[in-house]
One Martini backbone bead per residue (centre of mass of N, CA, C, O) as a GRO file, in nm:
protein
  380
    1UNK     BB    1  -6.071   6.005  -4.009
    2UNK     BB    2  -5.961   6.294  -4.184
    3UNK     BB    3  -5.696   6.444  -4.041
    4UNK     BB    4  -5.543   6.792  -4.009
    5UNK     BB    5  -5.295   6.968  -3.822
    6UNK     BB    6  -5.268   7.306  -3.757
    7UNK     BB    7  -5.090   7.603  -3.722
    8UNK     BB    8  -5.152   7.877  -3.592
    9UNK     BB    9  -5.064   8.249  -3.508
   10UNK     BB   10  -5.360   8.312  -3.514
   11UNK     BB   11  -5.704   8.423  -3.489
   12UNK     BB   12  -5.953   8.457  -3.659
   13UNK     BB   13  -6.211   8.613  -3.774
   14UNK     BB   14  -6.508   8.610  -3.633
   15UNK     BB   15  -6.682   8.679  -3.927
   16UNK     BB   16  -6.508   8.461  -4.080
   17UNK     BB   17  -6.367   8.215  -4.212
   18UNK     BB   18  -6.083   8.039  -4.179
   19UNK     BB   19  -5.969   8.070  -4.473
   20UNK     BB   20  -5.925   8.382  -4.442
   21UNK     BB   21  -5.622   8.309  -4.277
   22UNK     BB   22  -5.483   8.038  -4.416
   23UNK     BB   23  -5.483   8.224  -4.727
   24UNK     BB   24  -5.518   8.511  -4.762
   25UNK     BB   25  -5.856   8.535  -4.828
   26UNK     BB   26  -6.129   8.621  -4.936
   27UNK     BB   27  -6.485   8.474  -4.865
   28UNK     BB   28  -6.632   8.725  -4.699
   29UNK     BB   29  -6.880   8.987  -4.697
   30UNK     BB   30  -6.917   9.094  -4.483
   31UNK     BB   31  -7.044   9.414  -4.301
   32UNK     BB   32  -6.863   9.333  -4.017
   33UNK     BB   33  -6.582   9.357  -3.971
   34UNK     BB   34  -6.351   9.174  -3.729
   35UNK     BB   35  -6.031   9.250  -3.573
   36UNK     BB   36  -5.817   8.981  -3.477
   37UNK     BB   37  -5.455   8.959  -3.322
   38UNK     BB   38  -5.325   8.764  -3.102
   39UNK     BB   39  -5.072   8.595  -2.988
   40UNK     BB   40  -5.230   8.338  -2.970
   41UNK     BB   41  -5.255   8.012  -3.012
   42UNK     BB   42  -5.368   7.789  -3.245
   43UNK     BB   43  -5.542   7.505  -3.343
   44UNK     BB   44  -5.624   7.336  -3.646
   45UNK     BB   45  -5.878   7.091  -3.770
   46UNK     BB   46  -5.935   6.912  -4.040
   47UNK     BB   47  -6.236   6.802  -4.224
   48UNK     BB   48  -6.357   6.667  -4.453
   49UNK     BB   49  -6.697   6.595  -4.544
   50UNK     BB   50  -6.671   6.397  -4.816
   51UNK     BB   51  -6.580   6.152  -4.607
   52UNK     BB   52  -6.762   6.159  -4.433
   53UNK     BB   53  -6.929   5.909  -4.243
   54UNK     BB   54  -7.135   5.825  -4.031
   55UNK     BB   55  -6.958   5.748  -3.812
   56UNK     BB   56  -6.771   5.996  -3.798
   57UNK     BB   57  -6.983   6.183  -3.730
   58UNK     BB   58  -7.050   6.063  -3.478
   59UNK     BB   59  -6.772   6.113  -3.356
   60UNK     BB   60  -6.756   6.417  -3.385
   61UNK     BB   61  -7.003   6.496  -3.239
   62UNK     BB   62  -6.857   6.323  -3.000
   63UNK     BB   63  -6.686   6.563  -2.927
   64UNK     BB   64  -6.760   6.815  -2.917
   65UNK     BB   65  -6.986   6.757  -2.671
   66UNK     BB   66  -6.749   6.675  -2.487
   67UNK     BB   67  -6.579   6.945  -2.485
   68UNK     BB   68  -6.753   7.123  -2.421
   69UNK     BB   69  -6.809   7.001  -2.099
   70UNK     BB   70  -6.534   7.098  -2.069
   71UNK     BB   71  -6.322   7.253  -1.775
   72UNK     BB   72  -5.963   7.277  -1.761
   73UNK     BB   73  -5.639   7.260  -1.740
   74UNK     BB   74  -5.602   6.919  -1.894
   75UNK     BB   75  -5.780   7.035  -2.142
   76UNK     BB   76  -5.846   7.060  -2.395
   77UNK     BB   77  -5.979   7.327  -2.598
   78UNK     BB   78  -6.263   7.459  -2.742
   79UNK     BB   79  -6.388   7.713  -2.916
   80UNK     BB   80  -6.449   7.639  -3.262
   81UNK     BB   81  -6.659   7.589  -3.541
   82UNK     BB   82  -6.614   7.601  -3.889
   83UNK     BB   83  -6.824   7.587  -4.162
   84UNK     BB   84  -6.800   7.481  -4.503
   85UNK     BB   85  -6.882   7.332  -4.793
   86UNK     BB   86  -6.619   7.120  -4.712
   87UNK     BB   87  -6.531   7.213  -4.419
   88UNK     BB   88  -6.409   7.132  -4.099
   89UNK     BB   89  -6.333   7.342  -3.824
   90UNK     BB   90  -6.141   7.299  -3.507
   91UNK     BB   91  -6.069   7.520  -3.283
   92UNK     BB   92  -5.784   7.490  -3.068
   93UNK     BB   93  -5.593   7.453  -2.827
   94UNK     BB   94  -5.256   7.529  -2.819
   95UNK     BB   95  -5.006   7.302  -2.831
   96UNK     BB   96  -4.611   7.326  -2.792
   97UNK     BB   97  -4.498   7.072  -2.625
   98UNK     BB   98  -4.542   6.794  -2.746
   99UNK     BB   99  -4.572   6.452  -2.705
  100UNK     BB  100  -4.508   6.177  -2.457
  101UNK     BB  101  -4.392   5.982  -2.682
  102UNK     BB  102  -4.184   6.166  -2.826
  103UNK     BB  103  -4.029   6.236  -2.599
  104UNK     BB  104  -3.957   5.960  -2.512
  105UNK     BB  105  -3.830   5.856  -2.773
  106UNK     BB  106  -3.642   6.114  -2.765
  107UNK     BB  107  -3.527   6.076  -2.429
  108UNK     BB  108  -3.674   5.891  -2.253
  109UNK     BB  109  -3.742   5.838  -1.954
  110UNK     BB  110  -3.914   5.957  -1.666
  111UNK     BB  111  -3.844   6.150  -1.442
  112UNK     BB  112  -4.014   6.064  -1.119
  113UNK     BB  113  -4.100   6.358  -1.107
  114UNK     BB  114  -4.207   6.386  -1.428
  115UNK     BB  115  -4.431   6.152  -1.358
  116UNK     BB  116  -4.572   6.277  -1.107
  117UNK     BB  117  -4.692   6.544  -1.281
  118UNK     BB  118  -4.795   6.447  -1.508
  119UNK     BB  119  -4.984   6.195  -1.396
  120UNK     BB  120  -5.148   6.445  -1.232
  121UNK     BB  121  -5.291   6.565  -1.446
  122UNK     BB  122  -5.415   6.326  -1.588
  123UNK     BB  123  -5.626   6.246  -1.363
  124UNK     BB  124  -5.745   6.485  -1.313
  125UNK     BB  125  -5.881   6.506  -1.593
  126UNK     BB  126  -6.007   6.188  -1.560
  127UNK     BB  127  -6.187   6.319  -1.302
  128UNK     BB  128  -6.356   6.517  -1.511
  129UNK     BB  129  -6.475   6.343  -1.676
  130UNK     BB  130  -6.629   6.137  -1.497
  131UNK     BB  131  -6.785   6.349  -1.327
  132UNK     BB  132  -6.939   6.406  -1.634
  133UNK     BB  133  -6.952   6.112  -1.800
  134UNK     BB  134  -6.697   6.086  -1.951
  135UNK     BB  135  -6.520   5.901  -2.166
  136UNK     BB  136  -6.221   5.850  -2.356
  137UNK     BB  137  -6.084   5.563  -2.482
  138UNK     BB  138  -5.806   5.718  -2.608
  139UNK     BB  139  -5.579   5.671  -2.427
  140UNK     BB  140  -5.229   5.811  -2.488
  141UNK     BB  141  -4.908   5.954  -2.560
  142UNK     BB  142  -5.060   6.093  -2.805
  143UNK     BB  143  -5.224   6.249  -2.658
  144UNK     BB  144  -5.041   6.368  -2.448
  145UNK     BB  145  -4.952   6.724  -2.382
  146UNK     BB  146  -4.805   7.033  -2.446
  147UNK     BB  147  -4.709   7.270  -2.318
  148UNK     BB  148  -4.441   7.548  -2.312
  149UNK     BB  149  -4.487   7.499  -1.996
  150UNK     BB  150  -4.586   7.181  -1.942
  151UNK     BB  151  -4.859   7.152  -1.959
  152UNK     BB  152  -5.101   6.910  -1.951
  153UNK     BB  153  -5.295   6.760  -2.218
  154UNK     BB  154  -5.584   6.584  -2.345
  155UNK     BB  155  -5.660   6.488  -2.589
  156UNK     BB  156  -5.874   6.307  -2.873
  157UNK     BB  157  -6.243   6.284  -2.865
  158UNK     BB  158  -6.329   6.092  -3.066
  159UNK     BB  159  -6.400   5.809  -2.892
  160UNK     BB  160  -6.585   5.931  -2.695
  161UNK     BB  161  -6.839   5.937  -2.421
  162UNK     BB  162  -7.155   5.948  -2.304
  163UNK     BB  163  -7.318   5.874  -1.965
  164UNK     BB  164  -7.597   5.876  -1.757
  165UNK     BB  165  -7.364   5.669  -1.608
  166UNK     BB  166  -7.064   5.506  -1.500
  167UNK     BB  167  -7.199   5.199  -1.510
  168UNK     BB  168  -7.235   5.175  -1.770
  169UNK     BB  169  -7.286   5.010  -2.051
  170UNK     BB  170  -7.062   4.895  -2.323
  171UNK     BB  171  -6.953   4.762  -2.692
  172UNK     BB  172  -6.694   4.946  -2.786
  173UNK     BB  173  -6.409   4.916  -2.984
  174UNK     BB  174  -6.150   5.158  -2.832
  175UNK     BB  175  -5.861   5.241  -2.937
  176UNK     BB  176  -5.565   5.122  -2.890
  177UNK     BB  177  -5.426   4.819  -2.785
  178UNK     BB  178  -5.179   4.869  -2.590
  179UNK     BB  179  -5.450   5.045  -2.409
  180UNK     BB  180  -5.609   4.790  -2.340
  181UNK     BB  181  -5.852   4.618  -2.212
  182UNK     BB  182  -5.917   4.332  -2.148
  183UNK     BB  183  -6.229   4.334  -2.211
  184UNK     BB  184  -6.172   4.424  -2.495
  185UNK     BB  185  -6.088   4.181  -2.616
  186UNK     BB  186  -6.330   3.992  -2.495
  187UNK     BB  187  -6.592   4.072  -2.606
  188UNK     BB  188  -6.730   4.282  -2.414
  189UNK     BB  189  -6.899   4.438  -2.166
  190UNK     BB  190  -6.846   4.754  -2.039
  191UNK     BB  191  -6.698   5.001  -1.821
  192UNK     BB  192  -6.550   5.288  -1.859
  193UNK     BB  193  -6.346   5.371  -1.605
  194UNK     BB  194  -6.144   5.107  -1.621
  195UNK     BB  195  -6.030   5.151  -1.892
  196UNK     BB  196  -5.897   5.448  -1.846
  197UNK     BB  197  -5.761   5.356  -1.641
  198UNK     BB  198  -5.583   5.102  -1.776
  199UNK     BB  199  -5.425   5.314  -1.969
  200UNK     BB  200  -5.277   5.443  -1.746
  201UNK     BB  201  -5.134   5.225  -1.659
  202UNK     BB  202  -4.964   5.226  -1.924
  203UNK     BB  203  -4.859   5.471  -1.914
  204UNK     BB  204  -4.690   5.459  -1.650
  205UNK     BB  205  -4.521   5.265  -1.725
  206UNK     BB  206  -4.371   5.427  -1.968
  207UNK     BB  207  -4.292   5.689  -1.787
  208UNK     BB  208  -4.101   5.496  -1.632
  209UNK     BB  209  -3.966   5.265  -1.855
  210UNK     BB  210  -3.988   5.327  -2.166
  211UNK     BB  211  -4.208   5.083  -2.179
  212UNK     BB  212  -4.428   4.820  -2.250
  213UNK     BB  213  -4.563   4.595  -2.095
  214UNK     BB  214  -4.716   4.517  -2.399
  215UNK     BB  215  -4.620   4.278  -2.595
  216UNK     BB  216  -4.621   4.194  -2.967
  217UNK     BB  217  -4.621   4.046  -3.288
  218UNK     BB  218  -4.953   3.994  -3.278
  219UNK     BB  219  -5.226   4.058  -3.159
  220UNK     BB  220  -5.285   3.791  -3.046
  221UNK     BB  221  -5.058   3.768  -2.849
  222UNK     BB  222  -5.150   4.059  -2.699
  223UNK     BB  223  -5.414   3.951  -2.602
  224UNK     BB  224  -5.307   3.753  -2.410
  225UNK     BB  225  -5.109   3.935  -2.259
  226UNK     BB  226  -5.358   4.100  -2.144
  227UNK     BB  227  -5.531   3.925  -2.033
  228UNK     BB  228  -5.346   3.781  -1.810
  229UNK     BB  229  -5.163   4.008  -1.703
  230UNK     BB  230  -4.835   3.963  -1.773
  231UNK     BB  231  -4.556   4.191  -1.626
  232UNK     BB  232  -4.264   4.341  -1.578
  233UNK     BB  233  -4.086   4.517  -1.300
  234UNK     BB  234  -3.843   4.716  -1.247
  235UNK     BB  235  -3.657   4.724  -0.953
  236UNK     BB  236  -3.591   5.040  -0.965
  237UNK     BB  237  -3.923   5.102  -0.910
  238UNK     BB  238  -4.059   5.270  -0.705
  239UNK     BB  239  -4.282   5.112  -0.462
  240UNK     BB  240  -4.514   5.294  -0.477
  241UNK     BB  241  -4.520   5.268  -0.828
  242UNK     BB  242  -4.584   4.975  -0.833
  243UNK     BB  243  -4.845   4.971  -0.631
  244UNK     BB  244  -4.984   5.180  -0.872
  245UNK     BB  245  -4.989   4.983  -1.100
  246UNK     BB  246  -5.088   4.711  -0.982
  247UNK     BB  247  -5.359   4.812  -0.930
  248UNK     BB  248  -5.409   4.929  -1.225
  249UNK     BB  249  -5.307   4.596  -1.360
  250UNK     BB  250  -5.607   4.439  -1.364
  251UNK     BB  251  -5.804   4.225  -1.513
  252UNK     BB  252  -6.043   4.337  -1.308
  253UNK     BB  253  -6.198   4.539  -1.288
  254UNK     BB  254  -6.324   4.557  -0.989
  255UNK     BB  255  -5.988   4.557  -0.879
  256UNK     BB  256  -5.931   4.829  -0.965
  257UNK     BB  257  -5.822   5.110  -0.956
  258UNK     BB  258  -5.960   5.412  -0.855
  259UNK     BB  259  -5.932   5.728  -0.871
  260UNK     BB  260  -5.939   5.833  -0.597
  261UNK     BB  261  -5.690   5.612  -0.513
  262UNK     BB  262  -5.500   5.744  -0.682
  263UNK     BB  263  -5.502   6.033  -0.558
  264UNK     BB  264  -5.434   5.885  -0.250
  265UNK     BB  265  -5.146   5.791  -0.323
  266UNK     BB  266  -4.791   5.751  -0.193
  267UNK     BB  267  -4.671   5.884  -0.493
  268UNK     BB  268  -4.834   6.151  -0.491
  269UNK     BB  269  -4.796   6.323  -0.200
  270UNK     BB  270  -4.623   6.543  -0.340
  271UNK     BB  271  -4.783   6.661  -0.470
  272UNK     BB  272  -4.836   7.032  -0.580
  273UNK     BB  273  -5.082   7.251  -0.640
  274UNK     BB  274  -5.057   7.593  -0.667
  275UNK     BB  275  -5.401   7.563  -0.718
  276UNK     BB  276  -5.710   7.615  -0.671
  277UNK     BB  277  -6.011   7.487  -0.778
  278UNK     BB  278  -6.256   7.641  -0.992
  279UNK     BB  279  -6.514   7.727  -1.065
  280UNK     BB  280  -6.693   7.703  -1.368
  281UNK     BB  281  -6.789   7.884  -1.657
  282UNK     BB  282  -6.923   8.024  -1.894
  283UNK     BB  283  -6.873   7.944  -2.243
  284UNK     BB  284  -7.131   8.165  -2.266
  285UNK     BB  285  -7.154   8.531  -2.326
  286UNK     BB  286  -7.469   8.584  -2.196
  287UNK     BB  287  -7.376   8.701  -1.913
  288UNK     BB  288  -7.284   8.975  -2.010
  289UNK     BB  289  -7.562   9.083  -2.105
  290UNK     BB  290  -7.735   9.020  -1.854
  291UNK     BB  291  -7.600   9.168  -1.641
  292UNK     BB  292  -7.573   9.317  -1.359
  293UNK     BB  293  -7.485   9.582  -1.185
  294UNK     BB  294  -7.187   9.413  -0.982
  295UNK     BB  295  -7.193   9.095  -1.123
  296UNK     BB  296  -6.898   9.129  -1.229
  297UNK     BB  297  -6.635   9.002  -1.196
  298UNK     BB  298  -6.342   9.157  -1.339
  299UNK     BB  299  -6.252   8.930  -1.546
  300UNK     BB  300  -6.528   9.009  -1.670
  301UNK     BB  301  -6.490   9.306  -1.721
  302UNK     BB  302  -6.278   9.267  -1.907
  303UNK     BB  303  -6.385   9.064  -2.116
  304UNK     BB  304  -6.603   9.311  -2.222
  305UNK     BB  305  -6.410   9.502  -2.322
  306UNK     BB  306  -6.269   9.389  -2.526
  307UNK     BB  307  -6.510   9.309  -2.699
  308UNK     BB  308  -6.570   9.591  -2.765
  309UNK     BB  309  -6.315   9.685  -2.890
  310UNK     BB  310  -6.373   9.456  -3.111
  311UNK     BB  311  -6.722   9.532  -3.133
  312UNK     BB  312  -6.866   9.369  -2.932
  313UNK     BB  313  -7.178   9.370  -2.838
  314UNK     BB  314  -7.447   9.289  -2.660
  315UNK     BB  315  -7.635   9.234  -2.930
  316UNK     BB  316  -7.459   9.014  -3.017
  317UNK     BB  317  -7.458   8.826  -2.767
  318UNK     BB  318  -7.782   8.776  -2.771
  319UNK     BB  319  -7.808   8.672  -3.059
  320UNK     BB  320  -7.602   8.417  -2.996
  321UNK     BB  321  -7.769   8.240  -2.904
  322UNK     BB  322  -7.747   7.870  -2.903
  323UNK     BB  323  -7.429   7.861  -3.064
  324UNK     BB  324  -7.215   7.789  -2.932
  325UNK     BB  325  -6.947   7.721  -3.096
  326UNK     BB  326  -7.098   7.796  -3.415
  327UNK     BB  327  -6.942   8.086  -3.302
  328UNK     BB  328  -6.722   8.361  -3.340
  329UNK     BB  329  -6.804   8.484  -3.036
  330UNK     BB  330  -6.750   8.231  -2.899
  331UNK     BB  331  -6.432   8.218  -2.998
  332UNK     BB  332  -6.319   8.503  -2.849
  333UNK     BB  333  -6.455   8.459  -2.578
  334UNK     BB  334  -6.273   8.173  -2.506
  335UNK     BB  335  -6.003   8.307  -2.554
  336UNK     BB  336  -6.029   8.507  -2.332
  337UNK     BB  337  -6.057   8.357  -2.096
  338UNK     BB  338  -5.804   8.165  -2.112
  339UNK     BB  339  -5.607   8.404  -2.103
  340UNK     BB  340  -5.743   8.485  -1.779
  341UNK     BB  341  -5.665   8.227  -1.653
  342UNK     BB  342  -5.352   8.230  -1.687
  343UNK     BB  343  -5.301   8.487  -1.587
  344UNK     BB  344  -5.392   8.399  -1.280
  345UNK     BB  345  -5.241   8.045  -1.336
  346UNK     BB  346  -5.436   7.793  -1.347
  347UNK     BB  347  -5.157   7.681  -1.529
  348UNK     BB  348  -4.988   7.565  -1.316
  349UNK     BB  349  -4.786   7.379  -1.267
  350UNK     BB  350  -4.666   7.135  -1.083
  351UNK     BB  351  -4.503   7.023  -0.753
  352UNK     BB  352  -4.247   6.870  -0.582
  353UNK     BB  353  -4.210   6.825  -0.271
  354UNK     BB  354  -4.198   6.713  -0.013
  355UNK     BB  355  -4.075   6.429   0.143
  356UNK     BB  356  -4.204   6.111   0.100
  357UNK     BB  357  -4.212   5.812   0.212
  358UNK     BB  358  -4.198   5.464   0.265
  359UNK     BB  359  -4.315   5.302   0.459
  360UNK     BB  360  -4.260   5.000   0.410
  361UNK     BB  361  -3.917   5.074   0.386
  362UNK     BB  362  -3.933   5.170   0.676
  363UNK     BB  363  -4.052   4.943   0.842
  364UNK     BB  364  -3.800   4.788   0.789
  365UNK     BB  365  -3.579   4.979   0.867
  366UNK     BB  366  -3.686   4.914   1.183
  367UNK     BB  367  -3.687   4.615   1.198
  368UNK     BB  368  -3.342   4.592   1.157
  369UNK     BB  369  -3.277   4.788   1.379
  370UNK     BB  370  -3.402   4.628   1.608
  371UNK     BB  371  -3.250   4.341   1.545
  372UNK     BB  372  -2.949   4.512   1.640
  373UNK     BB  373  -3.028   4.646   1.901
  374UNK     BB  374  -3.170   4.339   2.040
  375UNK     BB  375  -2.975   4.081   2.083
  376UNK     BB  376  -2.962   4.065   2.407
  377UNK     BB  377  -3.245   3.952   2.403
  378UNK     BB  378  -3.457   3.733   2.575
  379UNK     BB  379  -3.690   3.506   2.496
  380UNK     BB  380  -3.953   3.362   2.690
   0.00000   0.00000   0.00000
């Protein structure tokens, strides 16, 4: 799929086309057009209609409404589609703090603090979308962004995919090869969440020793490498993590650490989110005009005046319906929404709290101090 990702520093007019904003000239005679140019930075995906084969179609389409069905602190957000003659823009939220792979790279491996931070933002997502029943299949290092404050983003849903039960099986290979699970390789049927957890594994692996555990100059021995699930890890890495990176990088699906075990081992116990999940609110604007007087609260009440101060009047949202993102109003109207999101503290980076044990290395240096304070006993 050709893809090019721009950065623009305003987001586009909602009555007229992205490129009347990309190249500053007018494409659209609408007759009520309608200015809008917020600080907030958006990221603008653009798409050749022309290259684009039912394959890429079809993974389009599944990227769009795997991204529709999320709503979450650290998934890219989609604001809006936007098609033209020739290409199809996808506004997405800009995230602006490079990605997990290109830090690592220039920076080297992450301390223990931000291995912890990074990856517990990385599980709260992927445990959002199977929640939602959505796999993602293409976790890696470049797909997790950061936002300009450190939060953290997972991008990229052009492999993702919905299924009816997370039990389901699928049959198609995707996402980047070292970051594939044992199973991808063996060209079985697999079922999505443990792929996903597999990837996690190498994340982690990679966010904490700077290297990847499956290395090979050849596809060949990479996958043989993988299958057999065979990798080192440096014993300076603390004991937490490695017995949580050892659950997640076990070759039998069925073996691998469940999301829920993740998210309750005692590498990530010192994580605290300073925010609390707020239950998800509608993507798209038509509770606004149908609502009774004093059934929105605040935040919606801000956001509706907003709407209105740019023109966007109730008649506007009512006749909206029905056109999720390949709407202007719906994607102003989301760009409004993220950013009193935010504005709430919603996307407040977690941090490392009080300092917690680790049981076994404490356990170990109590059973020593025992045999030191009791030399004097006689075992009978």
């Amino acid at each position: 799929m050709s893809s090019i990702i721009n950065q623009c520093s305003w987001y586009h007019h909602p009555l007229k086309h992205v490129e009347n904003e990309l190249r500053k000239t007018p494409v659209s005679s609408d007759p009520t057009p309608l200015t809008f140019s917020p600080p907030d930075k958006v990221a603008i995906k653009v798409l050749d209609k022309m290259r684009l084969d039912v394959q890429a179609q079809r993974l389009l389409s599944r990227e769009i409404s795997s991204m529709e069905a999320l709503q979450h602190a650290n998934v890219v957000r989609l604001y809006e589609v936007v098609e033209s003659h020739s290409r199809l823009y996808l506004v997405l939220e800009y995230a602006g703090g490079g990605d997990l792979h290109t830090h690592i790279c220039s920076d080297g491996k992450l301390s223990e603090a931000e291995a912890k931070i990074t990856f517990a933002q990385i599980l709260s997502a992927i445990k959002h979308m199977h929640d939602k029943n959505i796999i993602h299949r293409d976790l890696k290092a470049e797909n997790v962004l950061y936002t300009c404050n450190g939060c953290v983003k997972v991008a990229d849903f052009g492999f993702s995919t919905r299924v009816t039960n997370c039990s389901d099986t699928l049959d198609t290979f995707c996402g980047s090869p070292p970051y594939a699970a044992p199973e991808l390789f063996r060209d079985e049927c697999y079922v999505g969440p443990p792929v996903d957890v597999w990837a996690m594994g190498v994340l982690l692996f990679f966010m904490v020793t700077g290297t990847m555990p499956f290395r090979a100059d050849t596809m060949g021995k990479l996958r043989l490498a993988v299958i057999e699930g065979v990798y080192t890890l440096p014993p300076w890495v603390p004991g937490p993590c490695q017995r949580l990176i050892r659950g997640i990088l076990k070759p039998v699906p069925a073996e691998r650490y469940a999301v829920d075990q993740m998210l309750g081992c005692d590498w990530l116990l010192p994580v605290e989110y300073p925010w609390t999940v707020v239950p998800p609110v509608p993507l798209n604007p038509l509770r606004l005009a149908d609502a009774e007087p004093g059934e929105l609260d605040d935040e919606e009440e801000e956001i509706r005046a907003s709407l209105e101060e740019l023109g966007v009047n109730m008649e506007h949202i009512r006749n909206n319906e029905g056109k999720d993102s390949r709407s202007p109003i719906t994607g102003l109207y989301r760009i409004l929404l993220h950013r009193a999101q935010k504005r709430r503290g919603a996307e407040t980076v977690p941090v490392v709290g009080g300092l917690v044990r680790d049981p076994k290395r404490e356990g170990l240096r109590a059973y020593r101090s025992l045999m030191h304070s009791s030399r004097l006993c006689v075992l009978q």
